[in-house]
DODRENMAR-981590 format. One record per residue (C-alpha): residue in three letters; x, y, z; residue number from 1. Coordinates in steps of 0.25 Angstrom, whole numbers. Layout:
N
{atom Ala, {X, Y, Z}, NUM}
...
//
This chain:
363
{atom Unk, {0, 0, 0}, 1}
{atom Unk, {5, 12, -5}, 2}
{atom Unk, {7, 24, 8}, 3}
{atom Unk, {-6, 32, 9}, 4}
{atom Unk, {5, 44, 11}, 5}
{atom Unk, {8, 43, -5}, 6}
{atom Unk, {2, 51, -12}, 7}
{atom Unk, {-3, 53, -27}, 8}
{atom Unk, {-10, 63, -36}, 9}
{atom Unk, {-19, 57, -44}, 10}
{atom Unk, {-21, 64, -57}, 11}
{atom Unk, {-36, 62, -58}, 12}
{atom Unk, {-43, 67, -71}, 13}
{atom Unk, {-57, 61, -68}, 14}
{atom Unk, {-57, 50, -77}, 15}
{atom Unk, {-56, 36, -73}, 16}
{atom Unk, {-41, 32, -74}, 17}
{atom Unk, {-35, 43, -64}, 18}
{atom Unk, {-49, 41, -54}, 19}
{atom Unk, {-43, 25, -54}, 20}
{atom Unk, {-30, 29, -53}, 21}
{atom Unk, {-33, 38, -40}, 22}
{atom Unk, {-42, 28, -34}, 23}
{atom Unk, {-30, 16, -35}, 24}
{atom Unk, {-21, 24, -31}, 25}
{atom Unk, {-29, 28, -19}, 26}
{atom Unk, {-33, 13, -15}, 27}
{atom Unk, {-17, 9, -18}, 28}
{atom Unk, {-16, 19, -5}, 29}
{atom Unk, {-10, 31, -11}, 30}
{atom Unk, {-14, 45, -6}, 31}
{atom Unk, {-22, 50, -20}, 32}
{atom Unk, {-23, 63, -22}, 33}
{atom Unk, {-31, 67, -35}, 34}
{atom Unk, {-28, 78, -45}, 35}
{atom Unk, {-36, 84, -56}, 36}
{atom Unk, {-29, 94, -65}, 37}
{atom Unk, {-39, 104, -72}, 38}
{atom Unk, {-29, 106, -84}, 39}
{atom Unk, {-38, 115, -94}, 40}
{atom Unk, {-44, 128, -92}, 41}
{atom Unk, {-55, 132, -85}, 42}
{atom Unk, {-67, 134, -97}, 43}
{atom Unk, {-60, 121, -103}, 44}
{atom Unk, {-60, 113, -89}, 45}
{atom Unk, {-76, 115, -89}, 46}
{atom Unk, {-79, 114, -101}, 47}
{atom Unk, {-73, 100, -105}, 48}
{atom Unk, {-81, 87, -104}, 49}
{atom Unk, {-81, 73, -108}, 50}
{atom Unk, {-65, 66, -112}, 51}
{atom Unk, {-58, 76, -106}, 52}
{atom Unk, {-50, 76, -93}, 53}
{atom Unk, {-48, 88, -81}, 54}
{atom Unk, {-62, 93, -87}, 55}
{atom Unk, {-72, 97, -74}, 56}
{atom Unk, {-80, 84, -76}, 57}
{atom Unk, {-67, 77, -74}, 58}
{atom Unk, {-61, 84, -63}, 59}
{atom Unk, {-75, 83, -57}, 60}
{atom Unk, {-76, 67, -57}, 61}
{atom Unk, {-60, 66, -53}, 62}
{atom Unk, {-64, 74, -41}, 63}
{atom Unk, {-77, 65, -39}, 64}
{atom Unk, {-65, 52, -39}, 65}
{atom Unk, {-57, 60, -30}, 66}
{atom Unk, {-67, 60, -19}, 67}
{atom Unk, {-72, 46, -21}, 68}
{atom Unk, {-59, 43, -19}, 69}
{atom Unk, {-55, 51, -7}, 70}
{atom Unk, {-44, 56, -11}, 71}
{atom Unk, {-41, 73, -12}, 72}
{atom Unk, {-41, 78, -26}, 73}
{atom Unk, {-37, 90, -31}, 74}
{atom Unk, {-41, 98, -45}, 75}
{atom Unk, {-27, 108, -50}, 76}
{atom Unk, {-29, 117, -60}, 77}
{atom Unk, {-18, 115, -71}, 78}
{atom Unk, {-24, 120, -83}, 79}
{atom Unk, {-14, 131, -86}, 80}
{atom Unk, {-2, 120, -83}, 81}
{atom Unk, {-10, 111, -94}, 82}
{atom Unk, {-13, 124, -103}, 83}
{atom Unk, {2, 126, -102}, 84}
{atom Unk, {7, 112, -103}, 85}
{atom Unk, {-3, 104, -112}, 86}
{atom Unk, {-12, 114, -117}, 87}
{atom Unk, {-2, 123, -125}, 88}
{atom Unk, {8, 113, -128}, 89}
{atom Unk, {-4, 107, -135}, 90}
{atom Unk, {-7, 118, -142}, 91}
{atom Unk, {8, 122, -145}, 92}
{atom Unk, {9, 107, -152}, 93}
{atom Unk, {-1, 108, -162}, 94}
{atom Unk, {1, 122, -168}, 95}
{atom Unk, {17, 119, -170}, 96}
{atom Unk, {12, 104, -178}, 97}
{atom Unk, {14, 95, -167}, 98}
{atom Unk, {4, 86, -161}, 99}
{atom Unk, {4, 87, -144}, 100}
{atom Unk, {3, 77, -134}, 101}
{atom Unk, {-1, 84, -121}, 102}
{atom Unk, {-6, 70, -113}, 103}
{atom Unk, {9, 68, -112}, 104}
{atom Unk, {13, 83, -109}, 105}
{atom Unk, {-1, 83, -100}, 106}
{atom Unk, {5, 71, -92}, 107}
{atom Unk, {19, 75, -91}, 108}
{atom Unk, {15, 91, -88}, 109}
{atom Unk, {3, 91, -80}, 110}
{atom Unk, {1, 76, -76}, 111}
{atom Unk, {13, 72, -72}, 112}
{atom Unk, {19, 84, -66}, 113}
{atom Unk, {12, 94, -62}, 114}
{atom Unk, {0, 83, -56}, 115}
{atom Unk, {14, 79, -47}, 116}
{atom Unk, {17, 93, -44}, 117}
{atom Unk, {2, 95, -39}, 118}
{atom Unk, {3, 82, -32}, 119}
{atom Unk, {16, 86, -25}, 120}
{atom Unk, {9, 96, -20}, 121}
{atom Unk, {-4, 89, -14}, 122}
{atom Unk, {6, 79, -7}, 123}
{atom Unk, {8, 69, -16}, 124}
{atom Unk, {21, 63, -24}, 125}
{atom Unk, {13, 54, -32}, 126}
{atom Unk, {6, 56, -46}, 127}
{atom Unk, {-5, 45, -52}, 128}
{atom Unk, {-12, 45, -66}, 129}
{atom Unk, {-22, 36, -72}, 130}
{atom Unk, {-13, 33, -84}, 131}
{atom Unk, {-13, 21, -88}, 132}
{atom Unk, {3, 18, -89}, 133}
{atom Unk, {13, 12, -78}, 134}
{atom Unk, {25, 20, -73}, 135}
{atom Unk, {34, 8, -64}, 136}
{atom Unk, {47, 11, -59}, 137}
{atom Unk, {56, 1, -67}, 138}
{atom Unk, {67, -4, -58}, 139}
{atom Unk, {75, -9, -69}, 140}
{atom Unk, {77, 5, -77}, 141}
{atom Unk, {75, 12, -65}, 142}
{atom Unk, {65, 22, -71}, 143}
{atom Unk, {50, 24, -71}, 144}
{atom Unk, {44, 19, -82}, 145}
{atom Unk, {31, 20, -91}, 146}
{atom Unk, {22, 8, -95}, 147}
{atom Unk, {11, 8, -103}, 148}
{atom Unk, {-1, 4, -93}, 149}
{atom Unk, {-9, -11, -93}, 150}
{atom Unk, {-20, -4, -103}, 151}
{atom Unk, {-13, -3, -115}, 152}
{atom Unk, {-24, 4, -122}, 153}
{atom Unk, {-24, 16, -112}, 154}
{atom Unk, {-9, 15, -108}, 155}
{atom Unk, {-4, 31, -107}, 156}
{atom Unk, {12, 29, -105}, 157}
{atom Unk, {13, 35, -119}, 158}
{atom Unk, {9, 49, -113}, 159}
{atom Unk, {17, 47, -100}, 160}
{atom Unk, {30, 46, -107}, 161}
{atom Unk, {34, 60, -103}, 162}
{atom Unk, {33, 56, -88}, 163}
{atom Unk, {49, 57, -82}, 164}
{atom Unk, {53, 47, -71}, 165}
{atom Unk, {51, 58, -58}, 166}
{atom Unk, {35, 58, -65}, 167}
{atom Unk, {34, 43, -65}, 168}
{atom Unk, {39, 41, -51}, 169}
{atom Unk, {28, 49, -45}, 170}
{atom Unk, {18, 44, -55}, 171}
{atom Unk, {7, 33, -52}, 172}
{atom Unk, {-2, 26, -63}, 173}
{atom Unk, {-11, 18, -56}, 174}
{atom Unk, {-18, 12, -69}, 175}
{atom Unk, {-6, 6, -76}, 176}
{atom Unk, {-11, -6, -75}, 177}
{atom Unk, {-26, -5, -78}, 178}
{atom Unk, {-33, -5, -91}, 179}
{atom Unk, {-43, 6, -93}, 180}
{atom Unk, {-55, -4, -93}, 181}
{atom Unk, {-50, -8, -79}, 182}
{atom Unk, {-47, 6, -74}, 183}
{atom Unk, {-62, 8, -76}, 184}
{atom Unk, {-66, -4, -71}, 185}
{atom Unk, {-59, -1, -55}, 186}
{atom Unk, {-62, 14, -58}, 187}
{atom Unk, {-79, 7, -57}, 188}
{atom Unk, {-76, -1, -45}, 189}
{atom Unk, {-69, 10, -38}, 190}
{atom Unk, {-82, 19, -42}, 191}
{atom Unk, {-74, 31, -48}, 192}
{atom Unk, {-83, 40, -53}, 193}
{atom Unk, {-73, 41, -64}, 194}
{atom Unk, {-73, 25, -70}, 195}
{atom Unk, {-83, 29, -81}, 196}
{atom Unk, {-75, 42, -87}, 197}
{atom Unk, {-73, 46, -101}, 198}
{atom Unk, {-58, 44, -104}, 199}
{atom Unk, {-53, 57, -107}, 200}
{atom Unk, {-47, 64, -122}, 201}
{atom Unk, {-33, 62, -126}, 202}
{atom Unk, {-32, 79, -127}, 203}
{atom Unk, {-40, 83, -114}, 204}
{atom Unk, {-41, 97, -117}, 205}
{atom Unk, {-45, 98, -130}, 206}
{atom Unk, {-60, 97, -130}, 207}
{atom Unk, {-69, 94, -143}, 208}
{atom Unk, {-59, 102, -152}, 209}
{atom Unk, {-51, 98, -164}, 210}
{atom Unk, {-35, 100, -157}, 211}
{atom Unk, {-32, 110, -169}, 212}
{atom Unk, {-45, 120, -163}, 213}
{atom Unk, {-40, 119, -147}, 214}
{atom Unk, {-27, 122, -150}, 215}
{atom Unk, {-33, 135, -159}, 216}
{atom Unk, {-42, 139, -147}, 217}
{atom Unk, {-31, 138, -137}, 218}
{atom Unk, {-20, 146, -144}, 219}
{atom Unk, {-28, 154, -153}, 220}
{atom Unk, {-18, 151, -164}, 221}
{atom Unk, {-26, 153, -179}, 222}
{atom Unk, {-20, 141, -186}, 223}
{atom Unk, {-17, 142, -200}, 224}
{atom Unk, {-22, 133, -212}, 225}
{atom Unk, {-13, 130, -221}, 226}
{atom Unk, {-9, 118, -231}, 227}
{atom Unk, {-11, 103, -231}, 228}
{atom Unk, {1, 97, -239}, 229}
{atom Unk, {6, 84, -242}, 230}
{atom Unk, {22, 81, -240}, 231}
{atom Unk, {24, 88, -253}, 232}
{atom Unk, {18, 100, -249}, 233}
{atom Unk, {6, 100, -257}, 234}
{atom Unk, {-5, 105, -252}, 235}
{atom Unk, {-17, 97, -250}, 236}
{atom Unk, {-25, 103, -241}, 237}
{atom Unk, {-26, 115, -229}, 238}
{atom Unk, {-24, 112, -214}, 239}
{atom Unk, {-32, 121, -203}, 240}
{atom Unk, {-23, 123, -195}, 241}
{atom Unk, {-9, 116, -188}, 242}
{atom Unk, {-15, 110, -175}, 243}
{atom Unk, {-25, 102, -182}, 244}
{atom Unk, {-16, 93, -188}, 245}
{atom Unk, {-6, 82, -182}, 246}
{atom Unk, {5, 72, -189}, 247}
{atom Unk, {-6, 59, -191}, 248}
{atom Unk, {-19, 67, -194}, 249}
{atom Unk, {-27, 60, -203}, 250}
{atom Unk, {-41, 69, -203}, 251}
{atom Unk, {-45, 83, -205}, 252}
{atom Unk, {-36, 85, -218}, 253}
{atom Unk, {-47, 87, -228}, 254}
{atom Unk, {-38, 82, -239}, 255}
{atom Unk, {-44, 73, -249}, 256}
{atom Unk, {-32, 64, -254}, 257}
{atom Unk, {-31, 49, -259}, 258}
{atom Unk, {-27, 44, -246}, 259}
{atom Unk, {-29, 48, -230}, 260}
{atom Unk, {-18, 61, -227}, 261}
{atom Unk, {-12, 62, -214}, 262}
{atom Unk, {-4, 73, -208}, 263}
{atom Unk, {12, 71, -211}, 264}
{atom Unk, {17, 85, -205}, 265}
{atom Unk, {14, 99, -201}, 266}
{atom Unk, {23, 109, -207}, 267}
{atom Unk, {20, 119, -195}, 268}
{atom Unk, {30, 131, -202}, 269}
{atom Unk, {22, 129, -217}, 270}
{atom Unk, {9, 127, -210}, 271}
{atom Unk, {5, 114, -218}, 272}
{atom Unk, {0, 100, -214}, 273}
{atom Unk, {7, 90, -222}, 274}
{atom Unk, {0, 78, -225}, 275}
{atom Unk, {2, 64, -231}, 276}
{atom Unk, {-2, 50, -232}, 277}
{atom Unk, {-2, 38, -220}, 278}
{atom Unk, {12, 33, -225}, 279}
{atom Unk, {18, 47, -224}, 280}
{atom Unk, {13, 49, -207}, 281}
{atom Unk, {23, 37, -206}, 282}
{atom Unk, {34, 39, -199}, 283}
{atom Unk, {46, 29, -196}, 284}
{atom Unk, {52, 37, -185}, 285}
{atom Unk, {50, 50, -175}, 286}
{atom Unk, {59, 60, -168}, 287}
{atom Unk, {55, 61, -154}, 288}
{atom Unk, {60, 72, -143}, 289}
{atom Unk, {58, 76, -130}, 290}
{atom Unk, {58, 63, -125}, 291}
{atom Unk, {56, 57, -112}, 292}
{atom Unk, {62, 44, -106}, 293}
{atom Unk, {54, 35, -96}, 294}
{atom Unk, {59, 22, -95}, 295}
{atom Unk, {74, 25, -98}, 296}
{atom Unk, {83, 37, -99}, 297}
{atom Unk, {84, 38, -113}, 298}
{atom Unk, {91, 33, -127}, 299}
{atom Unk, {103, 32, -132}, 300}
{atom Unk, {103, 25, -142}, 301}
{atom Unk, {90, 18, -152}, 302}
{atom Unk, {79, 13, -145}, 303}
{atom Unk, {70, 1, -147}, 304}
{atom Unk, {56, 6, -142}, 305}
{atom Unk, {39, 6, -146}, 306}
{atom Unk, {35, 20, -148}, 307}
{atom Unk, {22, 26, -147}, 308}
{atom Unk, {20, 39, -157}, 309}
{atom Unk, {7, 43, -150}, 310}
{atom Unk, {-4, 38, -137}, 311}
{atom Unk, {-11, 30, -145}, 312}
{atom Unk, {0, 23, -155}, 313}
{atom Unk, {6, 10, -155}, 314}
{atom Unk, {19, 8, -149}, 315}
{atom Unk, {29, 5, -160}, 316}
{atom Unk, {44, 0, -162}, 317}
{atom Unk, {54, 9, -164}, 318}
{atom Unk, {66, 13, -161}, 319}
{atom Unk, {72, 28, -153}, 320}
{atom Unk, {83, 35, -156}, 321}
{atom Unk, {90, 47, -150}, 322}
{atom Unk, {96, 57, -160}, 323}
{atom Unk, {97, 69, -152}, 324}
{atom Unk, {95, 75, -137}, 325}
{atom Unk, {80, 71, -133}, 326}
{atom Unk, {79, 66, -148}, 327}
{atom Unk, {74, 53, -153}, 328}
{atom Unk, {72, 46, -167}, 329}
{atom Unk, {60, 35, -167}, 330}
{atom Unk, {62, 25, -178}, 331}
{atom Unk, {49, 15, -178}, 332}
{atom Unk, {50, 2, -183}, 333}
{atom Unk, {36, 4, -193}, 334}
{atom Unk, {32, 18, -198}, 335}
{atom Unk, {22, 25, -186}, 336}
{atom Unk, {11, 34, -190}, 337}
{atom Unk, {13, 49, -187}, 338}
{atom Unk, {24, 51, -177}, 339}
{atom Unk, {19, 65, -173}, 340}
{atom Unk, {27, 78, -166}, 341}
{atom Unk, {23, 83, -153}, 342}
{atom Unk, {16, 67, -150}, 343}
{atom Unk, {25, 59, -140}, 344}
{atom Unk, {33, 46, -144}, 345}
{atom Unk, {34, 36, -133}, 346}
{atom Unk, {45, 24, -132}, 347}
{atom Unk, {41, 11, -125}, 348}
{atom Unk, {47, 0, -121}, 349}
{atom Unk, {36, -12, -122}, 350}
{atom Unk, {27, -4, -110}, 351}
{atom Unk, {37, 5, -105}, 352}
{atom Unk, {39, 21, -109}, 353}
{atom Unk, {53, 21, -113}, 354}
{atom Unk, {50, 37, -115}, 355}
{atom Unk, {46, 45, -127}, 356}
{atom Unk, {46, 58, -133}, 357}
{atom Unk, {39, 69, -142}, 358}
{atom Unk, {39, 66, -157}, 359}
{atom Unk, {45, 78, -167}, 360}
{atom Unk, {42, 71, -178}, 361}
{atom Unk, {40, 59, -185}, 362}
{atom Unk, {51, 53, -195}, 363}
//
């Protein structure tokens, strides 16, 4: 039994993975504390519903989990901190042609160091998730790692590759071994009013709007149209706009043309999408920077690893490579589709994070 003078924040959303995660952590006799972060602005903060987290609806039904639970609970306002951190860079990424992922920079900027900065304060050393992911000290490379959690479907190590080994130690991740289907299932018998909740959206705060439209609401910048080409420059088409294309895009071209296009680049300084066919968003290879190393210190010399190019894609062979400081080539054994800038690649080793970093293009 674990001291009941250890504590933990719990970073409780409302939804049923972090309400499980607070109640196990609380009947494995830790001293649970809960914390919701109110991370968007006031008028958007009342105005969200349904899929979306940190809305009043959610913080309302963490607080209702909190008390069922007996445990204190706390609601901190760090919406200019996520404005700053998530929000902008967000926005940044999109009008210089690059495609964001801020559930990484959420989790390694907000989640994972201010929630231990505010958890510090309210006593306690620990931090808990409910990401479904595993975080072991192995004895043998004498380092925290990263597994991917039991539920393969829902594992989330990809997005947690950023975490450093002082995150890791004062982390917790009490669902690492449970599926979703069970999570839900204890969440039930426990009688949290949280076991039935929506799951919420990958991009949290941007509510019933085509990205390109929130990111032109947000910075007031007029994007400018301009020419659809393909990879000789001739022009088949007019874009709307910068931020509404990404490297992979498929739909909302409105070229006719004898087979499916997809977009190949953006030449931000010509202010034209390029365009081109499935063979030509194949890319053998990627070069990666600010990279990130979890389960060893780093690479000297070619690699052996599976890579994942995105959340969602299938870990593939390849081989990494240091060519520079904080520089990496990735040579895949098949062809991937659409390495895209600004996206995370990670590196595993069978279920462990060996690290990752950001893609600056694909090769």
């Amino acid at each position: 039994m674990i001291p009941r003078s250890e504590k933990v924040a719990v970073a409780m959303s409302g939804g049923v993975d972090s309400s499980l995660a607070a109640a196990l952590l609380k009947r494995s006799g830790y001293g649970v504390i809960g914390v919701t972060f109110k991370m968007w602005p006031k008028e958007e903060c009342g105005s969200s519903v349904g899929r979306s987290c940190c809305n009043l609806e959610a913080i309302t039904r963490a607080r209702a989990v909190a008390g069922d639970l007996k445990i204190p609970y706390y609601v901190l306002d760090l919406s200019a901190e996520f404005k700053r951190d998530v929000i902008d860079y967000f926005c940044e990424e999109y009008l210089r042609g690059s495609t964001p992922n801020p559930c990484v920079i959420c989790n390694d900027k907000i989640k994972f160091t201010l929630l231990r900065e505010k958890a510090r304060a309210l006593g306690a050393d620990l931090i808990a998730t409910g990401h479904y992911v595993k975080a072991p000290f192995d004895r043998k490379r004498k380092r925290f790692v990263i597994k991917e959690g039991r539920d393969k479907a829902k594992d989330q190590s990809y997005v947690l590759f950023g975490l450093s080994q002082d995150q890791l130690a004062h982390a917790l991740f009490p669902l690492g071994d449970l599926t979703k289907d069970k999570t839900r299932v204890l969440a039930k018998r426990l009688r949290l009013k949280a076991y039935d909740a929506v799951e919420s959206q990958d991009i949290c705060f941007v509510q019933d709007a085509h990205y390109g439209d929130y990111i032109r609401k947000k910075t007031g910048v007029a994007f400018g149209e301009g020419d659809i080409v393909d990879k000789d420059g001739k022009v088949l088409g007019r874009h709307k706009g910068i931020p509404f294309y990404t490297i992979g895009q498929r739909r909302g071209m409105g070229i006719a043309y004898s087979e499916p296009l997809y977009v190949t680049g953006i030449d931000i300084g010509n202010n034209r999408i390029i365009v081109g066919t499935k063979k030509d968003v194949l890319k053998r290879g990627l070069i990666a920077h600010r990279l990130n190393w979890v389960a060893i210190s780093g690479i000297d010399k070619p690699l052996k690893v599976k890579a994942k190019i995105r959340y969602n894609h299938k870990k593939a062979p390849a081989v990494v490579t240091p060519i520079g400081v904080d520089l990496v080539r990735v040579d895949f054994d098949e062809p991937q589709e659409a390495p895209t800038p600004g996206q995370a690649v990670v590196f595993y080793e069978r279920d462990v994070v060996l690290g990752g970093g950001w893609i600056r293009e694909g090769i």
